[in-house]
LUMNU-45175 format. One record per residue (C-alpha): residue in one letter; x, y, z. Coordinates in steps of 0.1 Angstrom, whole numbers, plus 2048, in hexadecimal, padded with zeros to 3 digits. Each point is the difference from the previous one (the first is absolute). Layout:
N
+------+-----+-----+-----+
: resn :  xx :  yy :  zz :
+------+-----+-----+-----+
:    A :   X :   Y :   Z :
...
+------+-----+-----+-----+
// end
This chain:
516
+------+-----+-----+-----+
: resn :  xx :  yy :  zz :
+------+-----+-----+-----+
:    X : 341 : 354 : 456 :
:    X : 7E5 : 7EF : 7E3 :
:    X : 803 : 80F : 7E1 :
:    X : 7E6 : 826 : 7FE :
:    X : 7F6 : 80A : 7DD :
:    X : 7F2 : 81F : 7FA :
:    X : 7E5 : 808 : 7E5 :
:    X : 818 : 80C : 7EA :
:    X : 817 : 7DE : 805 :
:    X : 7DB : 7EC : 7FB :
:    X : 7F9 : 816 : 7DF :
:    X : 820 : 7F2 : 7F6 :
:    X : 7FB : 7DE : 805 :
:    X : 7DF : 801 : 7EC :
:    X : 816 : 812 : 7E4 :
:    X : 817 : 7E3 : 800 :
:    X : 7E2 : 7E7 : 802 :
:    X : 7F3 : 814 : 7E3 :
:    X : 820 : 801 : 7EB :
:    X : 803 : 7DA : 802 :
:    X : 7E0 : 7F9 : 7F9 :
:    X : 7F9 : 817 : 7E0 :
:    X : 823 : 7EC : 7F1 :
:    X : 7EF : 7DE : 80E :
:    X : 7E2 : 807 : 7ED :
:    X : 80E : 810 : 7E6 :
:    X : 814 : 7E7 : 7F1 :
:    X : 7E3 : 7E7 : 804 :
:    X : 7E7 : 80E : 7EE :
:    X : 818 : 808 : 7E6 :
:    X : 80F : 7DB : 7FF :
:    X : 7DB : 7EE : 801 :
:    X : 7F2 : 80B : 7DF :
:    X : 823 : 7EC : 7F7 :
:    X : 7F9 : 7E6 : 814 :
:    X : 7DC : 7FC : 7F4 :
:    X : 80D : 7FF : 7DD :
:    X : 81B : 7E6 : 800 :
:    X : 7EE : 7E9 : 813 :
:    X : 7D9 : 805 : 7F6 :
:    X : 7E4 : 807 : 817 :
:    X : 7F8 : 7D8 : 80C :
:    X : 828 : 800 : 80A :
:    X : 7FD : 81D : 812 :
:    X : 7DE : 7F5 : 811 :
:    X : 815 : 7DE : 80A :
:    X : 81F : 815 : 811 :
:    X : 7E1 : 811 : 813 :
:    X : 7F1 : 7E3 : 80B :
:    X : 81F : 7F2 : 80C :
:    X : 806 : 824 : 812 :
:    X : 7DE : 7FD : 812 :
:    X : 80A : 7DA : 80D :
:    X : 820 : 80F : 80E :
:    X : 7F1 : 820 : 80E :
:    X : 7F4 : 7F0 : 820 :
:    X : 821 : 7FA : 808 :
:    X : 804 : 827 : 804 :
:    X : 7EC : 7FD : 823 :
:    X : 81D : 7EE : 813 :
:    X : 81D : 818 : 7F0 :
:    X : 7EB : 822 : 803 :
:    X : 7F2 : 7F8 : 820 :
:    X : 824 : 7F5 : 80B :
:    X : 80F : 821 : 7F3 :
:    X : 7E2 : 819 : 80F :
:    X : 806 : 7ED : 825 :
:    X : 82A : 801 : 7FB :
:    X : 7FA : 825 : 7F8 :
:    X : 7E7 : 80B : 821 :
:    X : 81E : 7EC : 811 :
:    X : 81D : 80E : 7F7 :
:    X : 7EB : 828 : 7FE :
:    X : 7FD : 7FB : 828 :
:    X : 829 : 7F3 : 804 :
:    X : 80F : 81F : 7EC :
:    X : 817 : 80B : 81E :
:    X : 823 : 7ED : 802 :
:    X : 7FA : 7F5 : 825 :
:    X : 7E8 : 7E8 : 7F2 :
:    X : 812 : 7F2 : 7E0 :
:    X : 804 : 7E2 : 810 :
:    X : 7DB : 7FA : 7FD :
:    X : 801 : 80A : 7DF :
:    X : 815 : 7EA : 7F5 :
:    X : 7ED : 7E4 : 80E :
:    X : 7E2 : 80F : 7F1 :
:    X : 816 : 7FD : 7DE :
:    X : 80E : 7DF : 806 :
:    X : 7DD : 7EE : 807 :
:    X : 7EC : 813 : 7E1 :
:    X : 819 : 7F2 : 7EB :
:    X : 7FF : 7DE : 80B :
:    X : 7E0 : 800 : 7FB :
:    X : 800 : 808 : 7DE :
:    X : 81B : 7E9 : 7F9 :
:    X : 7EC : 7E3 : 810 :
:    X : 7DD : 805 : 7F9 :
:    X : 80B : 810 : 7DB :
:    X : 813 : 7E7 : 7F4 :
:    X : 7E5 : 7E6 : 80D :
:    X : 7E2 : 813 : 7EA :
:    X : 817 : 802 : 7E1 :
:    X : 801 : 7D8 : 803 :
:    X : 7DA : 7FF : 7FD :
:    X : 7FB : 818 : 7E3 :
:    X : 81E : 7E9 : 7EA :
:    X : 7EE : 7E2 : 80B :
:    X : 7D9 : 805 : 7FC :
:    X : 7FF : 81F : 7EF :
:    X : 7FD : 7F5 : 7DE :
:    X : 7EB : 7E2 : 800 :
:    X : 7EA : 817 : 817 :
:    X : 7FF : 81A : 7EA :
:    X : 7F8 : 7E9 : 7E0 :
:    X : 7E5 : 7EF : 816 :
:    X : 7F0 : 825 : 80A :
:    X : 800 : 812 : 7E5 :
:    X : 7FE : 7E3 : 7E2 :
:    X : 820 : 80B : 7F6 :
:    X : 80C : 7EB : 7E0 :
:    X : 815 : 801 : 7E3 :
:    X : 81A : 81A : 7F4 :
:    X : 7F7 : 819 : 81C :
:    X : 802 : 7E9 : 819 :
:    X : 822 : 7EE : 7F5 :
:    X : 81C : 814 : 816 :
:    X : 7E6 : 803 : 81E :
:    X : 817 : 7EC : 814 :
:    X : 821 : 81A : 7FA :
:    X : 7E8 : 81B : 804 :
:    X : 7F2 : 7F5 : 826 :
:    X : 82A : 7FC : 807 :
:    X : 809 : 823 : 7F7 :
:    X : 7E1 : 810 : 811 :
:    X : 804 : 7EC : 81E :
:    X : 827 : 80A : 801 :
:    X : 7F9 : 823 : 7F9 :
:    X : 7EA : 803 : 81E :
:    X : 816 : 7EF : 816 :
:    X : 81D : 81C : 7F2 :
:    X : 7E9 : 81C : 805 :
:    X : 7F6 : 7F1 : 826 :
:    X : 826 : 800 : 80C :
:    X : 804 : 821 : 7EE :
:    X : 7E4 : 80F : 817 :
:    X : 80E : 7F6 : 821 :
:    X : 822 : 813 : 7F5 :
:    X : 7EC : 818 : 7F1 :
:    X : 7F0 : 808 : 822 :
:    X : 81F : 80A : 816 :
:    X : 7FF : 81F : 7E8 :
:    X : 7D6 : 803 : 800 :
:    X : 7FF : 805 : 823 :
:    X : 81A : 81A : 7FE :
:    X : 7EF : 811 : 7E7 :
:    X : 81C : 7FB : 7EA :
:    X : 7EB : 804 : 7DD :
:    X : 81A : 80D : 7EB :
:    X : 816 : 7DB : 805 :
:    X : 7DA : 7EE : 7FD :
:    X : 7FA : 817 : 7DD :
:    X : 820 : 7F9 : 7F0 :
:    X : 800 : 7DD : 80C :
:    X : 7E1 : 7FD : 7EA :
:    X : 803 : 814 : 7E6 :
:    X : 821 : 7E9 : 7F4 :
:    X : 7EE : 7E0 : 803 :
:    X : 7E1 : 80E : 7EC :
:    X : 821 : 80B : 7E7 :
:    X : 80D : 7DB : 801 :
:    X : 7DF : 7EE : 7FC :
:    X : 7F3 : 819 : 7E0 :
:    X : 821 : 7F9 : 7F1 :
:    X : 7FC : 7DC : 7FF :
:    X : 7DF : 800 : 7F3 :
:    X : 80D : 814 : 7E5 :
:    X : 819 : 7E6 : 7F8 :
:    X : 7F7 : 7DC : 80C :
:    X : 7D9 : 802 : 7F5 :
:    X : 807 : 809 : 7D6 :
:    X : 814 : 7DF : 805 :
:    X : 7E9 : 7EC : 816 :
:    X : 7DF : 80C : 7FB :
:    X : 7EC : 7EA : 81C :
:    X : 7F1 : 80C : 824 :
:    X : 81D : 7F1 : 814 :
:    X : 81A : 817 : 7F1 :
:    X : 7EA : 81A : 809 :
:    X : 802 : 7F5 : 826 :
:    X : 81F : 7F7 : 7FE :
:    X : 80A : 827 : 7F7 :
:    X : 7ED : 80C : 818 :
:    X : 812 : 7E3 : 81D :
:    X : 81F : 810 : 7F1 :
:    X : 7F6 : 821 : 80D :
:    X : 7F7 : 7F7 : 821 :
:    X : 825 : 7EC : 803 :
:    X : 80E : 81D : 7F8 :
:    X : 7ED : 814 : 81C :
:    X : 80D : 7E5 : 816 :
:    X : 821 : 809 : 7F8 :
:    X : 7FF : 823 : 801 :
:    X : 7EE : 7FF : 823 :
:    X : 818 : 7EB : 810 :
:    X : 81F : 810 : 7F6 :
:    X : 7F5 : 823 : 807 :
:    X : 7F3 : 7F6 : 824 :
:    X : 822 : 7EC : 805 :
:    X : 813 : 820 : 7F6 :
:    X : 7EE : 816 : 810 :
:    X : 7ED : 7F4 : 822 :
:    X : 817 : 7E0 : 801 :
:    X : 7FE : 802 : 826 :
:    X : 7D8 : 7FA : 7FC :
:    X : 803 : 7DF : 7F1 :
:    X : 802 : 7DF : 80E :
:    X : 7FF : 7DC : 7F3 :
:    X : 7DE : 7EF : 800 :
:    X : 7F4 : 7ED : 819 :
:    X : 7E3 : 804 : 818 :
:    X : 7F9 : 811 : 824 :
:    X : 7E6 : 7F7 : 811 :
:    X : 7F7 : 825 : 80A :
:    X : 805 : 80F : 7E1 :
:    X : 7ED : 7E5 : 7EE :
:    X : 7E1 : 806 : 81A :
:    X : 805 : 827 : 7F8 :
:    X : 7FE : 7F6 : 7D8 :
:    X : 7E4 : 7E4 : 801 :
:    X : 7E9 : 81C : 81C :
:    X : 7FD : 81B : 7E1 :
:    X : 808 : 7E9 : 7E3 :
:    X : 7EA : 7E3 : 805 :
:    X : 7DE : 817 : 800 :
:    X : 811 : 810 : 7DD :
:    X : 806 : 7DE : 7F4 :
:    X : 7D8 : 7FC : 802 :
:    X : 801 : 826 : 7F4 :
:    X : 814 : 800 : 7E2 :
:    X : 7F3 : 7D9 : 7F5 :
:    X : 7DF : 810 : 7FE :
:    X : 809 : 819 : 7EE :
:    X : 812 : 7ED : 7E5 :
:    X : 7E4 : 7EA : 7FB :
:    X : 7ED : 819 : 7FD :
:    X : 811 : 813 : 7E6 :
:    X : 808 : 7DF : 7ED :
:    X : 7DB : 7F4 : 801 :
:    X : 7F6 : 809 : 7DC :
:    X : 821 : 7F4 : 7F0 :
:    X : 7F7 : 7DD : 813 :
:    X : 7DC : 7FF : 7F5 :
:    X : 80A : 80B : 7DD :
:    X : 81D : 7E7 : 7FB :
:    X : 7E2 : 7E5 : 80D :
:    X : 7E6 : 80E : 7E9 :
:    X : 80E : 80C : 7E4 :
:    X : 820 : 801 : 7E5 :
:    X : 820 : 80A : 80E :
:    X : 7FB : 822 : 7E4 :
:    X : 7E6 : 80D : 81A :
:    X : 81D : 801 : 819 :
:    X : 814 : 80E : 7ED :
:    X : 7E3 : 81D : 7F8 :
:    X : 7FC : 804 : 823 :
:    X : 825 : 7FE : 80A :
:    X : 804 : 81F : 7EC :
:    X : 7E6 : 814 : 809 :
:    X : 80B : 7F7 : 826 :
:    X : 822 : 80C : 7FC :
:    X : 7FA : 821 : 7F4 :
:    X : 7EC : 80B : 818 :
:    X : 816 : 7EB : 817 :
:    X : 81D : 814 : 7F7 :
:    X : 7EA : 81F : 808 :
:    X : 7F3 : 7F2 : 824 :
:    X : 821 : 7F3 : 80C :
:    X : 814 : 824 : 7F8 :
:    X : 7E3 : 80F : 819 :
:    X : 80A : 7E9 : 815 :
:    X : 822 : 804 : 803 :
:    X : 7FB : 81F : 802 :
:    X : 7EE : 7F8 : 823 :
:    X : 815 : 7E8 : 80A :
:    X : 816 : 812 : 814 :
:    X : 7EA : 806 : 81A :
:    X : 802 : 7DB : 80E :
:    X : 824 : 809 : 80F :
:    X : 7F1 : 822 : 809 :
:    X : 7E2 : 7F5 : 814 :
:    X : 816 : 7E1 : 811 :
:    X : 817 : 81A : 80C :
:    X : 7E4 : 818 : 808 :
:    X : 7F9 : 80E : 825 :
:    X : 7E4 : 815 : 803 :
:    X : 7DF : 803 : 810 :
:    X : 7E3 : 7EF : 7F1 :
:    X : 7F0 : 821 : 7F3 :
:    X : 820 : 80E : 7F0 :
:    X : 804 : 7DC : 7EE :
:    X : 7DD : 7FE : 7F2 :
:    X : 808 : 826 : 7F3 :
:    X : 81F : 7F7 : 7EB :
:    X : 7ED : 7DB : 7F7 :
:    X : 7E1 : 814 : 7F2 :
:    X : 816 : 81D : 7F1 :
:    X : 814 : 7E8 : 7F1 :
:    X : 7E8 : 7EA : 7F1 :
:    X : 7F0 : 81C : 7F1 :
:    X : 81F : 80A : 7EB :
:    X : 803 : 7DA : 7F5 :
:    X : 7DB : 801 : 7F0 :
:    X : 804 : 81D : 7EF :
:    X : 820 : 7F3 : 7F2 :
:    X : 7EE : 7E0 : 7F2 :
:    X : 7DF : 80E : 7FB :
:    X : 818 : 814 : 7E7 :
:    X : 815 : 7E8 : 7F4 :
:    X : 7E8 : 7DF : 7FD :
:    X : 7E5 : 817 : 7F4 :
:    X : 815 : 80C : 7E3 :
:    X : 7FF : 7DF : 7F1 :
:    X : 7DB : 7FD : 7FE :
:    X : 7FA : 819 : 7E2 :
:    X : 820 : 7F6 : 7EA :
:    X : 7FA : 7D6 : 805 :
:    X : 7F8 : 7FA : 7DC :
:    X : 81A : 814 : 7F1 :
:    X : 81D : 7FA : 817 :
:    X : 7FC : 7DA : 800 :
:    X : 7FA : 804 : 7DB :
:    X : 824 : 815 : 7FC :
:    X : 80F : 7E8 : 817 :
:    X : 7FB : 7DB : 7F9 :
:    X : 7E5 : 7FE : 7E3 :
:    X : 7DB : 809 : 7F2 :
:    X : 7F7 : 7D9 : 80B :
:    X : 80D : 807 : 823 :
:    X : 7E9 : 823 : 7FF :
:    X : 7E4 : 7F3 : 7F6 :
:    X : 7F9 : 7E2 : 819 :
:    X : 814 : 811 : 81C :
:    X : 7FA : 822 : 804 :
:    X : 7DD : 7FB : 817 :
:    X : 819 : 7EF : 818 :
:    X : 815 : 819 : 804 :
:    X : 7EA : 817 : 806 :
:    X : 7EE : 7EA : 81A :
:    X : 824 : 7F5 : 811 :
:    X : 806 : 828 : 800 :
:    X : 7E0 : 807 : 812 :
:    X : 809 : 7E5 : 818 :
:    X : 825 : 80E : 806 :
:    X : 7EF : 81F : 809 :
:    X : 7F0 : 7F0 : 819 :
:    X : 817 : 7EB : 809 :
:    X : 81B : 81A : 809 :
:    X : 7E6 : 812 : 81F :
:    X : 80A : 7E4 : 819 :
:    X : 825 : 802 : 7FB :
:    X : 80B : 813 : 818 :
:    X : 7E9 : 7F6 : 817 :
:    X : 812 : 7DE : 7F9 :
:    X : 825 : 80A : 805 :
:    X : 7F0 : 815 : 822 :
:    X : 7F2 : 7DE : 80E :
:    X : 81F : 7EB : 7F5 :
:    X : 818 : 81A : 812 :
:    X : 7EB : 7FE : 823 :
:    X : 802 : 7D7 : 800 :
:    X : 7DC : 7FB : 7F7 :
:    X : 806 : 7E8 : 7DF :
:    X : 7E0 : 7EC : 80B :
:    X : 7F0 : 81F : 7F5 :
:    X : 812 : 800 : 7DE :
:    X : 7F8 : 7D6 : 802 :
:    X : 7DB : 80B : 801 :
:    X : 7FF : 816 : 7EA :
:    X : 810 : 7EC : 7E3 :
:    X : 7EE : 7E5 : 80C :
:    X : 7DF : 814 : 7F7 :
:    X : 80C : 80F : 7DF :
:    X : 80D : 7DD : 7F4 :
:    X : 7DE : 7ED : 809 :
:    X : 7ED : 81F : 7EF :
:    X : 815 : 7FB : 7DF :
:    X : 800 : 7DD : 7FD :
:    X : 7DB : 7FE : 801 :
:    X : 7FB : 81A : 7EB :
:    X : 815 : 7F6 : 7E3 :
:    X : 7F4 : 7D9 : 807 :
:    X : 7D8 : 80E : 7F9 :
:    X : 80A : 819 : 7E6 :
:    X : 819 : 7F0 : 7E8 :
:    X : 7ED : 7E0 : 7F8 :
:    X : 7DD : 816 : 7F7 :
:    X : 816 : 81E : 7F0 :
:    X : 81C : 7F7 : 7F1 :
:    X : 828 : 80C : 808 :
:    X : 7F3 : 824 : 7FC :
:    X : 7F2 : 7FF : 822 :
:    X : 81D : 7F4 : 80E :
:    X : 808 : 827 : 813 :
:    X : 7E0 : 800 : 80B :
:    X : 80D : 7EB : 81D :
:    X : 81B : 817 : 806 :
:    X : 7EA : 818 : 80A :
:    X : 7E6 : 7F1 : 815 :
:    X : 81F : 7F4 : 811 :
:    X : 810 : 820 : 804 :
:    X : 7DF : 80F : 80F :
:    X : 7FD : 7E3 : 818 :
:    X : 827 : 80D : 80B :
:    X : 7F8 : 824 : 805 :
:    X : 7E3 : 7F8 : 813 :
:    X : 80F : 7E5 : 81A :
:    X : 81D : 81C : 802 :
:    X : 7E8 : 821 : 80B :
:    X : 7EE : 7E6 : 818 :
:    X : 820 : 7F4 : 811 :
:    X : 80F : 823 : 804 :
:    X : 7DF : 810 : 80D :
:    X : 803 : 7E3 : 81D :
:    X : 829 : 80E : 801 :
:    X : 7FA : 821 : 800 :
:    X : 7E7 : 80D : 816 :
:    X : 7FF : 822 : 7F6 :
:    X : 7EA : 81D : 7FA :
:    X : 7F6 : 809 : 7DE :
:    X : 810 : 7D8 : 7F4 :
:    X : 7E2 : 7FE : 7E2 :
:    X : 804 : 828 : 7F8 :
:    X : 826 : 7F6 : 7FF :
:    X : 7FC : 7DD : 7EB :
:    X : 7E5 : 816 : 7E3 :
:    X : 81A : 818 : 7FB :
:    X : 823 : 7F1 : 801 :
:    X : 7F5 : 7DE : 7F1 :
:    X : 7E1 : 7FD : 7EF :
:    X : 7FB : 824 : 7F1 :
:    X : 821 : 801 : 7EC :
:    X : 7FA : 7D7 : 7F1 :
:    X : 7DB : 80B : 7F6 :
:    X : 809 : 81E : 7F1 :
:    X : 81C : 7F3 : 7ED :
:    X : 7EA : 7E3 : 7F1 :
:    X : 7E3 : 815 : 7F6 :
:    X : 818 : 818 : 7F2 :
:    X : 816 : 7E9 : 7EF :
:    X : 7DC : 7E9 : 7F3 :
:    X : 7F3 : 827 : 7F1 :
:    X : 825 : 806 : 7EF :
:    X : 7F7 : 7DA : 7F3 :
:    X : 7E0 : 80A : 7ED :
:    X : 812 : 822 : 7F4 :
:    X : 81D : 7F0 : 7F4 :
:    X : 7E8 : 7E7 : 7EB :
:    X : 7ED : 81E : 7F0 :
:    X : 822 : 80E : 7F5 :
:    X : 80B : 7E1 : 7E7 :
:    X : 81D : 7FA : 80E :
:    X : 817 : 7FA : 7E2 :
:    X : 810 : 7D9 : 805 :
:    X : 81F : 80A : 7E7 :
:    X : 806 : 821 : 80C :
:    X : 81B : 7F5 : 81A :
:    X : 813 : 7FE : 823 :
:    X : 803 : 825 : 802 :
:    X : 7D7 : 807 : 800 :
:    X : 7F7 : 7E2 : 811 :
:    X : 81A : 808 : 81E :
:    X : 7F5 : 827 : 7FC :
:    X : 7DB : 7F5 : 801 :
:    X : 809 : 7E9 : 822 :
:    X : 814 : 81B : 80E :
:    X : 7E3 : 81B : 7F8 :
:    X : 7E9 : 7E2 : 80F :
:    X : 812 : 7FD : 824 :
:    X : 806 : 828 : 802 :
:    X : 7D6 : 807 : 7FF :
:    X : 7FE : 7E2 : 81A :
:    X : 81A : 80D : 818 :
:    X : 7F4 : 827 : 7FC :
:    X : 7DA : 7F6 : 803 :
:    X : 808 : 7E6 : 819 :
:    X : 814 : 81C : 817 :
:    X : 7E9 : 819 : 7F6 :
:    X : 7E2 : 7ED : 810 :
:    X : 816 : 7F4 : 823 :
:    X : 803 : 828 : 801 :
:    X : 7DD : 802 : 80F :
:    X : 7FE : 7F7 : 823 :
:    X : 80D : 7FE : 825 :
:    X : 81B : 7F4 : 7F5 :
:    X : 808 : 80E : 7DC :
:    X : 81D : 817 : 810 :
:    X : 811 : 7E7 : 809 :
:    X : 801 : 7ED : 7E0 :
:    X : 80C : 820 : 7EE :
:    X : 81A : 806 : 818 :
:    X : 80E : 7DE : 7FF :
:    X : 7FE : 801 : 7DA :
:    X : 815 : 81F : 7FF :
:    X : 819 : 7F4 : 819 :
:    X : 808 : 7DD : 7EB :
:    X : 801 : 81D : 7E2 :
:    X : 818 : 816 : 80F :
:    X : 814 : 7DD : 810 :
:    X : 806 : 7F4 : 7DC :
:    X : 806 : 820 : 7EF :
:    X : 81C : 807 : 81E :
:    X : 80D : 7DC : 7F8 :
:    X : 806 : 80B : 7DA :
:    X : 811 : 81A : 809 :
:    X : 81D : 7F3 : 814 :
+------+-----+-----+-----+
// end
């Protein structure tokens, strides 16, 4: 028999997905200010730049992990590890092959591409070569990690996935902390961060050999299970390219128009709220297994989809939304009055879009469970074109400041292609009474709110020098009138009980899981 979680054993997995993020993030927003410092702001921008060439890469080895996972979530019973294993074998061939062949390019024409592109010159530009090496060979470590890493995804196996993690975010932190005093330049940055992900190889494959040996097999390709991969993954190849671009488009465009400092600006405006986005995220992201391994009727799935989309909004309605009214003083605290000053209106902006952002997530991991990744190929396909025109109108006429306007134009364009596609899905009663209140009511509330603490907070003088314990205290007291307004307002309505009642159930889950 497959593998049955209940809610308690999916609470769980969210707590691990949360423990593993909050040490992720943790220990890089505590190591960046470092980083920013020892290797100045145009450095930094550089290591971005380089990032954003590399990111596209992220398509083949994400799309190749979310297609290996659906797999091997459907082949869970030991009359069929045979299939799995040739599921195994041929995922990992591929990313052998086709890895190893998209590392050659990025060593080859990286560099002079990137010096071409962006005008890169003189001492910023001078280990650009190194620094296109280590980022190309930390993807490729991080791409055979993720086929290794999802024997244990599909069987919802989040505690190995969180420790895994949380020691390679240990490894790579530490090296900053000793190789970039010594070497201050952008490469030894990547070339930390590689570290990390090499590590993650390591631990992912001798915890899967230890433990589900029986599972692996040594790469080569099947015919079947490389039609079974390509069916789902070659429409989330399309999917997760668009998406990338996308979310890379204003790094691109800034690198082109301006000084690699602006990058840098950007970067780290885009990595704190980042950091913020992608823990809401994980938080969802057990739900992929869940839905691939879900049998039920088409009304009783759009129930739990809607019910749990709704908690997932309110969670970054609160969470994004908290760093609207604190921007200036925590990026002041954290990396600098110059990075305040010219960054906070981005952060704001890239929060906003978050927000947004985070409504058609689990919509996304719904339609990528059921097969339909030319859905997910359309809709990144949308919210990529959206961005990139955006930012290529906005950032020549306003400068890098409108660079997250983009993010959110895109981000709308996504929500909307994803209410149209699932009212064609779904072909339910009471669908746009049901898409108001589980989706859009809790993201518009949470905006306005958090755009009304905004002005408030401004009245108050918030004191720059007064510290970490009243800017975090001012964030947390941010996200608590968020989440208390926002639930207070989902209250009214057909389907207000319900929300309550699943609010008090993931309560009473979490407060039971404390206890044992």
């Amino acid at each position: 028999m497959g593998l049955r979680k209940s809610p308690t054993d999916l609470l769980s997995n969210s707590a691990w997905n949360a423990i593993a993020f909050v040490v992720a993030v943790a220990l890089n927003l505590v190591i960046l200010p470092f980083v920013v410092f020892r290797l100045g702001v145009a450095a930094f921008g550089v290591a971005g730049l380089v990032t954003a060439c590399v990111a596209p890469a992220l398509a083949f080895s994400n799309a190749l992990a979310l297609s290996m996972t659906r797999e091997l979530a459907l082949r869970l019973d030991p009359s069929e590890r045979n299939d799995a294993r040739r599921i195994f074998a041929t995922a990992l061939m591929l990313a052998l092959a086709t890895g190893c062949g998209i590392v050659t390019i990025f060593a080859l024409a990286g560099a002079p591409l990137a010096r071409i592109g962006f005008h890169l010159s003189g001492p910023s530009a001078d280990d650009l070569g190194l620094a296109f090496v280590l980022a190309s060979a930390g993807w490729l470590c991080q791409c055979l990690s993720a086929v290794f890493l999802a024997l244990f995804t599909a069987r919802q196996d989040y505690r190995r996935v969180a420790s895994i993690s949380i020691i390679s975010t240990v490894v790579a932190t530490s090296s900053m902390l000793l190789l970039i005093p010594r070497w201050p330049q952008a490469s030894t940055f990547l070339g930390c961060q590689a570290l990390g992900f090499a590590t993650s190889l390591v631990l992912a494959f001798g915890w899967s050999r230890r433990v589900i040996g029986e599972w692996l097999a040594r790469p080569t390709i099947d015919r079947g299970s490389l039609g079974n991969l390509v069916k789902l993954g070659g429409w989330q190849l399309a999917a997760q390219s668009g998406a990338l671009i996308a979310a890379q488009a204003d790094r691109y465009l800034l690198g082109a128009l301006l000084q690699p400092q602006f990058v840098g600006f950007y970067t780290i405006a885009q990595r704190l709220e980042e950091a913020v986005y992608i823990g809401v995220l994980k938080v969802g992201e057990i739900l992929f297994p869940f839905f691939s391994a879900l049998k039920e009727t088409d009304d009783r799935k759009a129930d739990l989809l809607f019910r749990s989309s709704w908690i997932l909004n309110v969670l970054a309605a609160s969470a994004l939304g908290g760093l609207i009214p604190v921007a200036g003083p925590l990026l002041h605290l954290w990396t600098g009055a110059e990075v305040a000053a010219e960054a906070q209106r981005v952060l704001v902006i890239l929060s906003i879009a978050g927000i947004l952002g985070s409504g058609s997530n689990v919509f996304a991991f719904y339609l990528l469970a059921q097969g339909r990744s030319s859905s997910n190929a359309l809709i990144a396909l949308l919210t990529g074109v959206f961005t990139v025109a955006t930012s290529a109108i906005a950032l020549p006429y306003f400068g890098w400041q409108a660079a997250g306007w983009s993010a959110c134009v895109g981000m709308i364009a996504q929500l909307v292609t994803v209410v149209i596609l699932l009212r064609r899905h779904f072909g339910l009663a009471g669908m746009r009474l049901r898409l108001t209140h589980f989706v859009l009511m809790p993201i518009g509330v949470g905006i306005a709110t958090a755009l009304a603490l905004r002005y408030g907070f401004r009245n108050a003088q918030l004191d720059q020098a007064i510290g970490w314990w009243y800017v975090g205290g001012c964030y947390l007291l941010a996200a608590g009138i968020i989440f208390v307004v926002t639930v207070a307002v989902s209250r009214a309505g057909p389907y207000g009980a319900a929300c309550w009642r699943d609010l008090r159930v993931i309560a009473s889950r979490f407060l039971s899981l404390k206890a044992i």
